[in-house]
C-alpha positions in Angstrom: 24.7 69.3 -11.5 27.1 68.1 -8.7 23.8 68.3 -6.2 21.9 66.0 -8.4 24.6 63.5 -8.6 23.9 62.3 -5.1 20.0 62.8 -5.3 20.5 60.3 -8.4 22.5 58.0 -6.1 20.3 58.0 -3.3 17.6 57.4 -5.7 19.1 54.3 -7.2 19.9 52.8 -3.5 16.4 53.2 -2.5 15.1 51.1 -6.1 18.0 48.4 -5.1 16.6 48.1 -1.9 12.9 48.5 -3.2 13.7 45.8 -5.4 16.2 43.1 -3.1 12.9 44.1 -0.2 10.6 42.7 -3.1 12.9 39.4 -3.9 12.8 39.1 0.2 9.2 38.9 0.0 8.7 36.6 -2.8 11.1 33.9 -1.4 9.5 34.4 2.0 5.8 33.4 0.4 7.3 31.1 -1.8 9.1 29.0 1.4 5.8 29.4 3.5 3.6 27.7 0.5 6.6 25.0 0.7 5.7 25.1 4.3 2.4 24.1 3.7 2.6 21.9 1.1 5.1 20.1 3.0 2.8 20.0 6.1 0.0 18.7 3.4 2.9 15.8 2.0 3.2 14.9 5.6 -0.2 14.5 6.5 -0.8 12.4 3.4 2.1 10.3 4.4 0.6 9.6 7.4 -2.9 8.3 6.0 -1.1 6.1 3.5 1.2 4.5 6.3 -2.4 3.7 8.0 -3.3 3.0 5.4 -1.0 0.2 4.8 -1.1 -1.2 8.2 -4.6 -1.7 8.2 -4.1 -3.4 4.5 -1.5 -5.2 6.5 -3.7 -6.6 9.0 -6.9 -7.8 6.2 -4.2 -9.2 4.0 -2.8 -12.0 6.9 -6.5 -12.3 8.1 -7.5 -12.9 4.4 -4.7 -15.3 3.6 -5.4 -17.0 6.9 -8.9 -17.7 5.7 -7.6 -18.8 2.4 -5.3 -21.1 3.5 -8.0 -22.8 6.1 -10.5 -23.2 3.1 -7.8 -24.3 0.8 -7.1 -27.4 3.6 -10.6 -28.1 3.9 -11.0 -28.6 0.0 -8.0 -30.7 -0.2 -9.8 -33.0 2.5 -12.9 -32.9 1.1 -11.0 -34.4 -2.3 -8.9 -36.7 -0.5 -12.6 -38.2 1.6 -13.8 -38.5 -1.7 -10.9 -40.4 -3.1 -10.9 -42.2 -0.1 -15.0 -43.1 -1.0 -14.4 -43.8 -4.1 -11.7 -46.2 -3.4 -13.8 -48.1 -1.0 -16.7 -48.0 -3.6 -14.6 -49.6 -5.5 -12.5 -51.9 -3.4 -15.0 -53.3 -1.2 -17.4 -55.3 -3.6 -13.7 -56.2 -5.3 -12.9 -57.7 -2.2 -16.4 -59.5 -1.5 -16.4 -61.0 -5.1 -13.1 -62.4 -4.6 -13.8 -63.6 -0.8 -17.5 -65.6 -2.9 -15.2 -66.4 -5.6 -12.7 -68.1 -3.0 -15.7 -69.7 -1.0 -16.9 -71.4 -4.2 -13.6 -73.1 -5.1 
């Protein structure tokens, strides 16, 4: 039995090693998918900050563009005010410079 004893031993060593040889190649696959997906993560990244630059950009050319029609509006109301006023005022005035002829 003695002689068996370190057959049994050896045995058991080589499943250890079988086994920790396994675990090595797991975590090896596992870091090179993590590998990739982190290669993936990064290449995302990069689109989105593109991305947001060129949203960037449009947004100050479309707030520009906004702001320039938002002034022309306000002076197209104020000229019309203005037109109104002077609708208004001027035959105000002329009946009021006849009025003060007549007196």
């Amino acid at each position: 039995m003695p002689s068996n004893e370190p057959t049994n031993k050896v045995a058991e060593v080589q499943r250890q090693a079988d086994e920790v040889a396994n675990i090595m190649n797991q975590n090896i696959q596992k870091q090179l998918g993590n590998m990739e997906t982190a290669d993936s993560l990064q290449g995302k990244t990069d689109d989105l900050r593109v991305q947001a630059q060129t949203f960037q950009k449009q947004a100050k050319v479309v707030k520009r563009r906004m702001c320039i029609r938002n002034w022309k509006l306000t002076l197209i109301i104020i000229l019309v005010i203005l037109l109104i006023a002077a609708a208004i005022a001027i035959p105000v005035a002329i009946t009021a410079s006849n009025n003060a002829k007549k007196q």
